[in-house]
LUMFIVEX-342378 format. One record per residue: residue in three letters; residue number from 1; z, x, y of N, C-alpha, C, O in turn. Coordinates in steps of 0.05 Angstrom, whole numbers, plus 5000, padded with zeros to 4 digits. Example, Ala and Ser with C-alpha at 12.3 -4.5 7.8 and 13.67 -1.06 7.14 Angstrom:
% residues 2
{r "ALA" 1 {5156 5264 4886} {5156 5246 4910} {5156 5264 4934} {5169 5285 4934}}
{r "SER" 2 {5142 5257 4955} {5143 5273 4979} {5157 5258 5001} {5161 5268 5023}}
END
This chain:
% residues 230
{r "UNK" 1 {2107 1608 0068} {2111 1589 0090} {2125 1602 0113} {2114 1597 0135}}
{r "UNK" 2 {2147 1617 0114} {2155 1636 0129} {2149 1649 0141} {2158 1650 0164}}
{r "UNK" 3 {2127 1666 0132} {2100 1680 0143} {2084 1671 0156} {2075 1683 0175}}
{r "UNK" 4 {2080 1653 0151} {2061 1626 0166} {2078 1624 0197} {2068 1628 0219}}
{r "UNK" 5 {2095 1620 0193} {2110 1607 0214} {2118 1629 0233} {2119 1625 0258}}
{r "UNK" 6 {2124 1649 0224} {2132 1688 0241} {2097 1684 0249} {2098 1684 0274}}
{r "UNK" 7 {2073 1682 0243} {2047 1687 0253} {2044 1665 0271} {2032 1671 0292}}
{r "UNK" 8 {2054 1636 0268} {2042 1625 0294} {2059 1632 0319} {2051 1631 0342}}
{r "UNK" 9 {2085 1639 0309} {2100 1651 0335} {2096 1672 0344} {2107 1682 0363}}
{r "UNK" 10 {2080 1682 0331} {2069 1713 0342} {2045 1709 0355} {2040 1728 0370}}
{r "UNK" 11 {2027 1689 0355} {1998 1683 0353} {2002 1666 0390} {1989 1671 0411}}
{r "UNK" 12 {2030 1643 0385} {2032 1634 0409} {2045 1655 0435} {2039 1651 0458}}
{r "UNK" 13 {2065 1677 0425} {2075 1684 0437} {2049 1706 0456} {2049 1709 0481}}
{r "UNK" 14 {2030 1717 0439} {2017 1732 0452} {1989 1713 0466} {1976 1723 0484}}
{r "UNK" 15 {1983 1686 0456} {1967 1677 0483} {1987 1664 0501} {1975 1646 0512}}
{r "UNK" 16 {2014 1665 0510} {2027 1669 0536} {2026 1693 0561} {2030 1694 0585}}
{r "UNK" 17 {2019 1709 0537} {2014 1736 0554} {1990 1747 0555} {1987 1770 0560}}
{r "UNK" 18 {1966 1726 0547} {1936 1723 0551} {1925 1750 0544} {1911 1763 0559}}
{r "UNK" 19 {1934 1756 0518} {1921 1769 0502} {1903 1760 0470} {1910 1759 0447}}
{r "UNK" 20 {1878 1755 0485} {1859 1738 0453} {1842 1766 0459} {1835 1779 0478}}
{r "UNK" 21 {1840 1767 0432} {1821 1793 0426} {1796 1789 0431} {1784 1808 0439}}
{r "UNK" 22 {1781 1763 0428} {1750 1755 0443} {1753 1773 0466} {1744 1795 0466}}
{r "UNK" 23 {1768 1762 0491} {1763 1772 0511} {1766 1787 0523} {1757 1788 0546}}
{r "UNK" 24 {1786 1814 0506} {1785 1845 0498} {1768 1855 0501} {1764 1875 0516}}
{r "UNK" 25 {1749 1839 0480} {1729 1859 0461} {1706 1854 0488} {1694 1873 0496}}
{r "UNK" 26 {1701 1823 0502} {1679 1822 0518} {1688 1833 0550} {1675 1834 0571}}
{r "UNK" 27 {1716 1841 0543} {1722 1862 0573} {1716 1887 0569} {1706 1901 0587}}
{r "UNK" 28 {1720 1896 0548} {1713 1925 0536} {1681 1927 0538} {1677 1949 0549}}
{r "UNK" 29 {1661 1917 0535} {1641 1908 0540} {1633 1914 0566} {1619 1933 0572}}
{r "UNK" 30 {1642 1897 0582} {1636 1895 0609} {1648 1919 0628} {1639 1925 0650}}
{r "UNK" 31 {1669 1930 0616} {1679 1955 0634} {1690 1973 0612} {1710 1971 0599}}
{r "UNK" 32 {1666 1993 0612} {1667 2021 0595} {1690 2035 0603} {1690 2052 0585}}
{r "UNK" 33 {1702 2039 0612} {1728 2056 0619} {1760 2039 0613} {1782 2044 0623}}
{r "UNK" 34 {1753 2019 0594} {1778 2004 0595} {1789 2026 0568} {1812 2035 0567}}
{r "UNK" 35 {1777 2028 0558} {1793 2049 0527} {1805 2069 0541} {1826 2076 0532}}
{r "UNK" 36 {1797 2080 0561} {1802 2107 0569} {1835 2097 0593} {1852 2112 0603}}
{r "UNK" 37 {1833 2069 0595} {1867 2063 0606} {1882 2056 0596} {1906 2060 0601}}
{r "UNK" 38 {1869 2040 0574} {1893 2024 0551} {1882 2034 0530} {1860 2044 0526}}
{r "UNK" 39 {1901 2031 0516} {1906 2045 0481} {1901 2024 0463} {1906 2002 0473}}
{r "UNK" 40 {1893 2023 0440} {1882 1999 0424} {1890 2021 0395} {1887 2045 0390}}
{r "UNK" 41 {1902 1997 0378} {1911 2007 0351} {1888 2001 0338} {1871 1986 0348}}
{r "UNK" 42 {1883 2016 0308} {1871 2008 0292} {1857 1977 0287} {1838 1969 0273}}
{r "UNK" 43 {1868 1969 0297} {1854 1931 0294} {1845 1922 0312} {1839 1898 0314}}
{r "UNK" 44 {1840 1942 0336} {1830 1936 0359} {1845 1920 0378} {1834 1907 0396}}
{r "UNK" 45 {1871 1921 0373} {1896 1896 0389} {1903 1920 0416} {1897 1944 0413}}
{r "UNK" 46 {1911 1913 0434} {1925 1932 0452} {1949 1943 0446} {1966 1927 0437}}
{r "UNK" 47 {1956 1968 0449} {1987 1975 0447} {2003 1961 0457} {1997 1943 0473}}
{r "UNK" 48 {2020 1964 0452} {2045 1956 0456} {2058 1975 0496} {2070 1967 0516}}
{r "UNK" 49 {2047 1998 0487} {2058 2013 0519} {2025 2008 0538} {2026 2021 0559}}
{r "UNK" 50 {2008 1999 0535} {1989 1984 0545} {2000 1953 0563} {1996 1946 0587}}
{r "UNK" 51 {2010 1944 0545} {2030 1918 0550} {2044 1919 0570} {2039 1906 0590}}
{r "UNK" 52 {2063 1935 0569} {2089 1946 0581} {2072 1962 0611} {2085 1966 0631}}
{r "UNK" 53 {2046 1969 0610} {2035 1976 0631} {2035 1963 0651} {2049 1964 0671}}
{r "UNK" 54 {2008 1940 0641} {2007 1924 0654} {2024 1899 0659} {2016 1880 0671}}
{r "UNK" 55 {2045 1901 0651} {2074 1883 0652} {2092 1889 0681} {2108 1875 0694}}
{r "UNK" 56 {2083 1914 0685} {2103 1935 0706} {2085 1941 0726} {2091 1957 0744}}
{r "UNK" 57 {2062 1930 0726} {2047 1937 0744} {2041 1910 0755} {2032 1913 0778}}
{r "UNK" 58 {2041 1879 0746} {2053 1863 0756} {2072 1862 0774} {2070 1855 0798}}
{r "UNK" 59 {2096 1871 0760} {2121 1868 0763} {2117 1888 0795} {2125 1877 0815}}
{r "UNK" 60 {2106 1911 0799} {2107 1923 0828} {2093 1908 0846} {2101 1910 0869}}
{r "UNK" 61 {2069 1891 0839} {2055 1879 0854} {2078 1850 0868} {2080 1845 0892}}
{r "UNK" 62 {2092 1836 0849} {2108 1817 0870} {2125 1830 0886} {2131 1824 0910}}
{r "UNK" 63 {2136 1853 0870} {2151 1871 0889} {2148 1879 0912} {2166 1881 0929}}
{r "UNK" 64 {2114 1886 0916} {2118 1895 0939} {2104 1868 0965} {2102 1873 0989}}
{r "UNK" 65 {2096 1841 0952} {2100 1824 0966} {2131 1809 0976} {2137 1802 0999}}
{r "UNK" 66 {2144 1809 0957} {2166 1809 0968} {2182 1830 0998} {2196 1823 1018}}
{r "UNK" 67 {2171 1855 0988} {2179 1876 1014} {2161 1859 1037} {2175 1860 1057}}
{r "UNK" 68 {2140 1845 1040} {2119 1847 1053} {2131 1819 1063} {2129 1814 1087}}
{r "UNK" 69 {2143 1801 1046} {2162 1778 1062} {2180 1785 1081} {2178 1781 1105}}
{r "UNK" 70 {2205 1799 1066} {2223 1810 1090} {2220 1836 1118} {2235 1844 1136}}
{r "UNK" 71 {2192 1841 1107} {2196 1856 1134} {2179 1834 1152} {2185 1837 1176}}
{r "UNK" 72 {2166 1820 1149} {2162 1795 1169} {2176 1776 1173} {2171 1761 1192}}
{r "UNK" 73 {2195 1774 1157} {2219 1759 1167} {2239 1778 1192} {2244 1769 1214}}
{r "UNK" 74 {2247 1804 1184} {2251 1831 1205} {2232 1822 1225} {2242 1803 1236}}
{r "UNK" 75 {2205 1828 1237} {2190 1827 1265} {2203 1803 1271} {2218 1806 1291}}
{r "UNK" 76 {2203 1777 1259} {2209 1746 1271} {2241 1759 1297} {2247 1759 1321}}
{r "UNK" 77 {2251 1767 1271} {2278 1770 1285} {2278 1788 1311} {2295 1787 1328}}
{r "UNK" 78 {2252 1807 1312} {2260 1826 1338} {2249 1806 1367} {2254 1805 1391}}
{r "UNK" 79 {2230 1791 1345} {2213 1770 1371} {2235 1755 1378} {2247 1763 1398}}
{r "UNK" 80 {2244 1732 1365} {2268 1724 1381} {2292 1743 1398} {2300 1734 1420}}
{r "UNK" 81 {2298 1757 1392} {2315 1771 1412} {2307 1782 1434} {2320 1792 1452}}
{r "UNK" 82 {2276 1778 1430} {2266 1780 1468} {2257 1754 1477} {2235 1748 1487}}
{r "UNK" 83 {2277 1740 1471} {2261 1716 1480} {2280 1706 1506} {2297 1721 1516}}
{r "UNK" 84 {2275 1682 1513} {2301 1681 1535} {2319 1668 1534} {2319 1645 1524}}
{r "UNK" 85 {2345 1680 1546} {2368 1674 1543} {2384 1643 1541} {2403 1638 1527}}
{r "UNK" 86 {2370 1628 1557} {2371 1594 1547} {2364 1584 1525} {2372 1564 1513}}
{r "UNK" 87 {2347 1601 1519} {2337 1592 1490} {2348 1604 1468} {2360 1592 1451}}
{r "UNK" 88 {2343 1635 1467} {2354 1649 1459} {2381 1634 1431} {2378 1635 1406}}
{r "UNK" 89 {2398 1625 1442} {2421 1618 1418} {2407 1598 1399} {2417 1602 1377}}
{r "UNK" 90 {2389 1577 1398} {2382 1561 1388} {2361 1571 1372} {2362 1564 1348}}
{r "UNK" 91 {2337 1590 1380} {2324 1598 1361} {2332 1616 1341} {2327 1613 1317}}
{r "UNK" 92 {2348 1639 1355} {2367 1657 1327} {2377 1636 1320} {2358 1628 1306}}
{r "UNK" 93 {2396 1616 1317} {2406 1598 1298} {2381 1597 1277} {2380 1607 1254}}
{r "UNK" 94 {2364 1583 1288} {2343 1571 1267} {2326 1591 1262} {2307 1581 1249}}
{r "UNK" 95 {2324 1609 1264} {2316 1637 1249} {2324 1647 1230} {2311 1651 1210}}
{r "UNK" 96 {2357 1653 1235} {2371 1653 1216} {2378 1643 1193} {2383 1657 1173}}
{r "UNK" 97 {2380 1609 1197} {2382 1590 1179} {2352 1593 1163} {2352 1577 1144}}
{r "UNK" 98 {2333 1604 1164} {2305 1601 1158} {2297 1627 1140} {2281 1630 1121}}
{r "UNK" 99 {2322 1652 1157} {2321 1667 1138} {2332 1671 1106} {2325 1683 1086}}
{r "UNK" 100 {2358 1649 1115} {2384 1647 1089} {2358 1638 1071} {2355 1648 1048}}
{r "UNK" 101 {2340 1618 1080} {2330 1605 1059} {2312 1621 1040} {2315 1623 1016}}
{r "UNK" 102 {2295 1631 1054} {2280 1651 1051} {2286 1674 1032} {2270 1685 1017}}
{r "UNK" 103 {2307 1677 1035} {2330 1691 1025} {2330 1690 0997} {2324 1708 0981}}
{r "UNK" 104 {2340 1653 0992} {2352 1645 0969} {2330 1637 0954} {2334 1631 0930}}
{r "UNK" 105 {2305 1635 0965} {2283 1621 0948} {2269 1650 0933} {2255 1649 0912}}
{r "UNK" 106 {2277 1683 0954} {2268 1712 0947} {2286 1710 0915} {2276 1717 0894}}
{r "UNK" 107 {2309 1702 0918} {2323 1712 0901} {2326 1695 0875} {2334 1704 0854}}
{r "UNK" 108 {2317 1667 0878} {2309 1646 0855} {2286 1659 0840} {2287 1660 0815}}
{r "UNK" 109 {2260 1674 0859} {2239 1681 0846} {2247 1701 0839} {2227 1714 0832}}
{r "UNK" 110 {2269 1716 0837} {2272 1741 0818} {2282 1741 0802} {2277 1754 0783}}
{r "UNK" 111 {2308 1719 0803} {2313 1714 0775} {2296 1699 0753} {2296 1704 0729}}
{r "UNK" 112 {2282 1682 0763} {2260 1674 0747} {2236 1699 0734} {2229 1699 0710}}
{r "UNK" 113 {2227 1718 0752} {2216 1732 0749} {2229 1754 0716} {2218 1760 0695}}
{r "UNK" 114 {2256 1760 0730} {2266 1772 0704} {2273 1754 0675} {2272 1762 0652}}
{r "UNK" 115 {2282 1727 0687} {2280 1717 0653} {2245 1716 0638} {2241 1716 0614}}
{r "UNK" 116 {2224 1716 0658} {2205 1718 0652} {2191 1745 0638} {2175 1748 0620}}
{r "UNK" 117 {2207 1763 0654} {2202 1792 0634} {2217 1800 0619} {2211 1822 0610}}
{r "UNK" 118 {2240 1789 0608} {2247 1792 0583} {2247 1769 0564} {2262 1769 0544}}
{r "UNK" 119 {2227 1742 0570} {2211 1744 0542} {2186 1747 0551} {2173 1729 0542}}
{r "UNK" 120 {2175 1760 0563} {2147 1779 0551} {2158 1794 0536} {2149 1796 0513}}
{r "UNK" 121 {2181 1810 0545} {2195 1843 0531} {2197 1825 0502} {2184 1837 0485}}
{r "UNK" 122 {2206 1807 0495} {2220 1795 0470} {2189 1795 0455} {2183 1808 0436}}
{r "UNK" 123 {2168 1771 0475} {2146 1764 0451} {2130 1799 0440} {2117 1804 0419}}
{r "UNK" 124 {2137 1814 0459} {2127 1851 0455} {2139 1859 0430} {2126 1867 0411}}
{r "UNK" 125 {2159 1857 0430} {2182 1870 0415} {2171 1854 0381} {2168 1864 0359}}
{r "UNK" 126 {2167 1821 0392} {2153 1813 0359} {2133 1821 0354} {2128 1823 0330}}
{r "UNK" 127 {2119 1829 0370} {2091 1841 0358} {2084 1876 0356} {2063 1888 0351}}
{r "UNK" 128 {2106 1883 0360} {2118 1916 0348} {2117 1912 0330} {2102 1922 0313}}
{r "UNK" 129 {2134 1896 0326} {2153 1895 0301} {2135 1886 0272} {2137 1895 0249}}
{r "UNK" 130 {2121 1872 0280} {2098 1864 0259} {2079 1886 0255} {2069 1891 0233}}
{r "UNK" 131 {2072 1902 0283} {2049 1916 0272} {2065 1945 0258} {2055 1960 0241}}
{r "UNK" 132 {2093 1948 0271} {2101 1972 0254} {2105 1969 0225} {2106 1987 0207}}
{r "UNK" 133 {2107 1942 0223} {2121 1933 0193} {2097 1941 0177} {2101 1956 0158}}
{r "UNK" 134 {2066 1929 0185} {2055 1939 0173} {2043 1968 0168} {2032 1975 0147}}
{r "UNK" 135 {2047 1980 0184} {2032 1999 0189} {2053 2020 0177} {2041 2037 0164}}
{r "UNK" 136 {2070 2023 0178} {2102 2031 0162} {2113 2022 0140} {2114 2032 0117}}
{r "UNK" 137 {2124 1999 0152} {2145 1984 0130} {2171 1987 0143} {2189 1971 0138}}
{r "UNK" 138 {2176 2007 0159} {2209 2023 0173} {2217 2011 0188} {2214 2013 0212}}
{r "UNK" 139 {2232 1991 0173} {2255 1981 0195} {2273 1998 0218} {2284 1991 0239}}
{r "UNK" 140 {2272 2016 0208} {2302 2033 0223} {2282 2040 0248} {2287 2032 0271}}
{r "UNK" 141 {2253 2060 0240} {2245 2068 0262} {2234 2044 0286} {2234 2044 0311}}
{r "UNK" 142 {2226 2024 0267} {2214 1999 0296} {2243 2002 0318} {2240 2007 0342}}
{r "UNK" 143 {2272 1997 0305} {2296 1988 0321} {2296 2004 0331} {2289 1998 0354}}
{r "UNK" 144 {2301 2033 0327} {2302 2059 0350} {2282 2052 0369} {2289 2051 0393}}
{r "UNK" 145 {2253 2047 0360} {2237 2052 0391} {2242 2036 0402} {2242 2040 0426}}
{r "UNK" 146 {2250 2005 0394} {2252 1981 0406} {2271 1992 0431} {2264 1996 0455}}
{r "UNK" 147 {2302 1996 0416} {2325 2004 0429} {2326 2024 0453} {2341 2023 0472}}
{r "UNK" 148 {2313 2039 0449} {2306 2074 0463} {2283 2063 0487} {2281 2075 0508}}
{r "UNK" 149 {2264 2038 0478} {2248 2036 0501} {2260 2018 0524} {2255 2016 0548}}
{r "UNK" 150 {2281 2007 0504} {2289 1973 0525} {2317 1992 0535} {2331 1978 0549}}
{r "UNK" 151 {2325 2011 0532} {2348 2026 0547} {2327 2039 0572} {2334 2040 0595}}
{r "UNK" 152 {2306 2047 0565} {2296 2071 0587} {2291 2048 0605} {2304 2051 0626}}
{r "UNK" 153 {2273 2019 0604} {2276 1997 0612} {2287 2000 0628} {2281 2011 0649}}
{r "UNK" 154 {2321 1981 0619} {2337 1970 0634} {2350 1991 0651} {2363 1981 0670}}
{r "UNK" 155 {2351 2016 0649} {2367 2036 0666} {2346 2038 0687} {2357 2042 0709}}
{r "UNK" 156 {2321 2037 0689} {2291 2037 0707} {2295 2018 0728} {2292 2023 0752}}
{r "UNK" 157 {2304 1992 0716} {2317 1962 0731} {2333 1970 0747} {2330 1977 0770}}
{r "UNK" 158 {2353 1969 0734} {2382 1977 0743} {2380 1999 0772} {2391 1994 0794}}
{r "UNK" 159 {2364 2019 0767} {2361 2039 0786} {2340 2030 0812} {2339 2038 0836}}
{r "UNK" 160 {2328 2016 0802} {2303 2000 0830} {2325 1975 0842} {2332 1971 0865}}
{r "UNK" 161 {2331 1962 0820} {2355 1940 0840} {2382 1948 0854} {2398 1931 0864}}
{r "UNK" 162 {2387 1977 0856} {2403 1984 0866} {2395 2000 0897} {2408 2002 0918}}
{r "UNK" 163 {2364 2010 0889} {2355 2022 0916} {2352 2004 0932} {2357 2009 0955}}
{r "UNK" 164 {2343 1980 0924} {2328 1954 0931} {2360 1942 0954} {2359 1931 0976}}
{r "UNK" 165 {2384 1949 0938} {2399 1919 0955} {2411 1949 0968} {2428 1941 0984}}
{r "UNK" 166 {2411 1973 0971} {2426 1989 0992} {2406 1996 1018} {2413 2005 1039}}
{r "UNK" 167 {2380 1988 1009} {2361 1984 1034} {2363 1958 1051} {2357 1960 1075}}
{r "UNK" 168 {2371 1930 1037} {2368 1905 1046} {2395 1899 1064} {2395 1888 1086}}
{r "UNK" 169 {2418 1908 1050} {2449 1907 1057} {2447 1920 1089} {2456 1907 1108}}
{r "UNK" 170 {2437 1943 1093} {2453 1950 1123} {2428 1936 1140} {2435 1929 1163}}
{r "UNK" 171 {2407 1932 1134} {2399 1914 1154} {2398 1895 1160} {2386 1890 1180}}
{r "UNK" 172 {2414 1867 1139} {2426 1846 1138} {2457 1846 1161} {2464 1830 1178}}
{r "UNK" 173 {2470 1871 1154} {2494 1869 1165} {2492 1877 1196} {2510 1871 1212}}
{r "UNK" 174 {2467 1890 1204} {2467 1894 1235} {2453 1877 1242} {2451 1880 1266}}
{r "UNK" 175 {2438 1854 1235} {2419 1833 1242} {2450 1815 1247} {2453 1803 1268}}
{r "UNK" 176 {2471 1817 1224} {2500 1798 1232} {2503 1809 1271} {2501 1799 1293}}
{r "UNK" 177 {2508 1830 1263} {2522 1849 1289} {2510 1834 1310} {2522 1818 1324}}
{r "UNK" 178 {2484 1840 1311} {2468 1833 1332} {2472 1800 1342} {2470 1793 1365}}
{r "UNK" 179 {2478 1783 1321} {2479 1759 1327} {2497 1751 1343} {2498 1736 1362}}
{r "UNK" 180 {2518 1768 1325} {2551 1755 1334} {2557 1763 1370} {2573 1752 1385}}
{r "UNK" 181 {2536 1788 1376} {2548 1791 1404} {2532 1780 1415} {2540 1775 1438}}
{r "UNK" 182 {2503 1769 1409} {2489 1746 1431} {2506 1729 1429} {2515 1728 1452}}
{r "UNK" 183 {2521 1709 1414} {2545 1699 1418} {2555 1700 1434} {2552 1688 1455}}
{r "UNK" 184 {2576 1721 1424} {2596 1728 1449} {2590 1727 1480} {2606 1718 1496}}
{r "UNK" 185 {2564 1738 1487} {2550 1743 1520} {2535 1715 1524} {2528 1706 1545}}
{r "UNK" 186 {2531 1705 1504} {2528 1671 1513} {2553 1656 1522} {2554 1643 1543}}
{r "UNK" 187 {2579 1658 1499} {2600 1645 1508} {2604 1659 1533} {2595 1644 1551}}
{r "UNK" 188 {2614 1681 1541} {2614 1694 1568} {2601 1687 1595} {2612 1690 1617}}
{r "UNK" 189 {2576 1676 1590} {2555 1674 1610} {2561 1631 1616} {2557 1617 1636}}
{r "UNK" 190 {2569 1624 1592} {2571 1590 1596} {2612 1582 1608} {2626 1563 1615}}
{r "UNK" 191 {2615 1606 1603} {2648 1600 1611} {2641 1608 1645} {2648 1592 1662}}
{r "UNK" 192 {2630 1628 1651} {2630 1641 1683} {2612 1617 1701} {2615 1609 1724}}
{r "UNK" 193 {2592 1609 1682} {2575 1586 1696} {2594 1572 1699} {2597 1566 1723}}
{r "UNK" 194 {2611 1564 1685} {2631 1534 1680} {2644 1538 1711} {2640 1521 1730}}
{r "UNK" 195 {2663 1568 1714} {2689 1578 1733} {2670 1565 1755} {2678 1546 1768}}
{r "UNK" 196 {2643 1576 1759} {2634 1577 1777} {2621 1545 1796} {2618 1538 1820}}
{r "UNK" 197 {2617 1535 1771} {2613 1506 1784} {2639 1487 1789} {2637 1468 1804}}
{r "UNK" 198 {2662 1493 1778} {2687 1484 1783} {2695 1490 1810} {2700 1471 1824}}
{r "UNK" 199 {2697 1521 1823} {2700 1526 1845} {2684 1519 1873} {2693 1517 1895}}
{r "UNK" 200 {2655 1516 1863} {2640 1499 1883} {2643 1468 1884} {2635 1453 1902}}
{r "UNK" 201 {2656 1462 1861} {2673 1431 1872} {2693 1426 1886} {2697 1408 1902}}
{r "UNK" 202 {2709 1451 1875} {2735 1453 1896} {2726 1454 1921} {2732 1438 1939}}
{r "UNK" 203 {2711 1474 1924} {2704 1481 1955} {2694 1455 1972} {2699 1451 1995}}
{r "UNK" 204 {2674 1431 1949} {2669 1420 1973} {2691 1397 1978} {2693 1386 2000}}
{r "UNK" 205 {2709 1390 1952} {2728 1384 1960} {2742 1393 1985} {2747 1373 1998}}
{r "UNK" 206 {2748 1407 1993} {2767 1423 2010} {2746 1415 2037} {2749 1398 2055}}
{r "UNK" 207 {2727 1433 2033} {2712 1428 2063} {2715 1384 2067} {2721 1370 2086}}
{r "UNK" 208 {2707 1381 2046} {2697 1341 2051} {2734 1334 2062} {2736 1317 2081}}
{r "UNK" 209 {2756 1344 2053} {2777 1335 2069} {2782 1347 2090} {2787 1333 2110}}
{r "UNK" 210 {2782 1380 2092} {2777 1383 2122} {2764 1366 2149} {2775 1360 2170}}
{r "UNK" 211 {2738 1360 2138} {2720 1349 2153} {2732 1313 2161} {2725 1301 2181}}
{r "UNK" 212 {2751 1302 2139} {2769 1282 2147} {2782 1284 2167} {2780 1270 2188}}
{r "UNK" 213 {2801 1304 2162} {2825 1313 2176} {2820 1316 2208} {2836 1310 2226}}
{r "UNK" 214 {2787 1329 2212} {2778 1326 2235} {2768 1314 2250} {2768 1316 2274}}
{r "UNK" 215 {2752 1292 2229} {2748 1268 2253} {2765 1248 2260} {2762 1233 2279}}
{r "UNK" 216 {2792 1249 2236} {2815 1235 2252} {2832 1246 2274} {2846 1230 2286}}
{r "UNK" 217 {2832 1275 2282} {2845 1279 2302} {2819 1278 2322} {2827 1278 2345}}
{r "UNK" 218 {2798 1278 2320} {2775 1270 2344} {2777 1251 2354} {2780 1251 2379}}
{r "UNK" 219 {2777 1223 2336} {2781 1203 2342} {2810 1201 2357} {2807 1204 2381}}
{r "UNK" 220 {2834 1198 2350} {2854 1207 2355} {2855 1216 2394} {2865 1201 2411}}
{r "UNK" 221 {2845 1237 2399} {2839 1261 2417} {2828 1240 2439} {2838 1237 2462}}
{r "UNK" 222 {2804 1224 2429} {2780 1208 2440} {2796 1180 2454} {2791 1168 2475}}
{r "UNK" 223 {2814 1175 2435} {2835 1152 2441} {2855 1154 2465} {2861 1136 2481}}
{r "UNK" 224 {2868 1188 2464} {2875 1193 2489} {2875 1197 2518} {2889 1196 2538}}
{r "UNK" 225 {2845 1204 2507} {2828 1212 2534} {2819 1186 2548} {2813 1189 2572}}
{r "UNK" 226 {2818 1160 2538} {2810 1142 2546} {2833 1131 2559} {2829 1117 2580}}
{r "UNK" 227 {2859 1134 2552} {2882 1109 2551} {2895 1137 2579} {2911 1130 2596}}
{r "UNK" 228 {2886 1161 2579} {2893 1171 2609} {2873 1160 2630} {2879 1153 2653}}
{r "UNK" 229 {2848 1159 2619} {2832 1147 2640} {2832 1115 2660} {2824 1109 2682}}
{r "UNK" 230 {2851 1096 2633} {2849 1086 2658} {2878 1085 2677} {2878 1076 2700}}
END
């Protein structure tokens, strides 16, 4: 009963990863050069580093849509900053805010992505493990390759997610740069507008009481000239 139950979990685990041997056998069929890319054990199943092929060759293909997001998120950003200066603060805002998202939905789909490849790696790892059992019986040796493959693995990870965020980091942090001083030369440019319309109030203040001051001594002047006349 045990057995039973280790086989349908083995049986379901590998049509998640849409491996049925029918359609192996009628791809092998249809394209003569598939033996000569993937490896097939004695039972005609695919290897296991067949798997792990095409698992990683996935895995580069979102990858490099992902690159192919952020560098069009990058052009957006060079377009707004030639845009014009009235406008200018409002669209980087909402560029920005568009990027955070963009951002966080890149980075939801990678963590999803990796709990997703380690259980493929897991449902892999059951179906090693079964075919070494048979094909052996050696426990010890299945765990070494298991161990020895999922170390070369995770150090492979480890080393791509590290190139990955020291490429993304300095051009995140000068895209900051760039923002914070359109900022600044906006505040600059709305404070000098400000000085500047303040002082042309004063001014016409000043001239509009001048221009008081003078038609009361006109009048004034006009009053005298009359009261000598008669």
């Amino acid at each position: 009963m045990a057995d039973l139950m280790v086989m349908k979990e083995i049986e379901d685990k590998a049509s998640k990863l849409r491996i049925f041997s029918d359609d192996v056998d009628v791809f092998r069929m249809e394209n003569p050069k598939f033996d000569t890319i993937f490896e097939f054990d004695t039972q005609g199943q695919i290897s296991r580093e067949s798997l792990m092929q095409l698992t990683l060759v996935e895995q580069l293909r979102e990858r490099q849509e992902m690159e192919k997001k952020l560098q069009k998120l990058a052009k957006t950003m060079d377009h707004l900053e030639r845009a014009k200066r009235e406008e200018a603060a409002p669209l980087i805002e909402a560029a920005y805010q568009h990027g955070l998202v963009e951002e966080r939905i890149l980075y939801e789909r990678e963590q999803q992505q990796e709990v997703e490849l380690s259980r493929q790696r897991h449902a892999a790892d059951l179906i090693e493990k079964e075919r070494l059992s048979r094909m052996m019986g050696c426990k010890e040796i299945y765990q070494e390759r298991v161990v020895s493959h999922r170390q070369v693995e995770f150090n492979r990870l480890m080393r791509e997610r590290e190139e990955r965020i020291s490429r993304i980091l300095p051009s995140r942090k000068q895209e900051r740069e760039k923002m914070r001083k359109l900022k600044y030369y906006l505040e600059l440019e709305e404070e000098r507008k400000q000085k500047l319309l303040k002082e042309e109030e004063a001014r016409k203040r000043q001239d509009a009481e001048r221009e008081k001051i003078w038609n009361k001594l006109k009048q004034k002047w006009m009053s005298f000239l009359k009261a000598e006349a008669k």
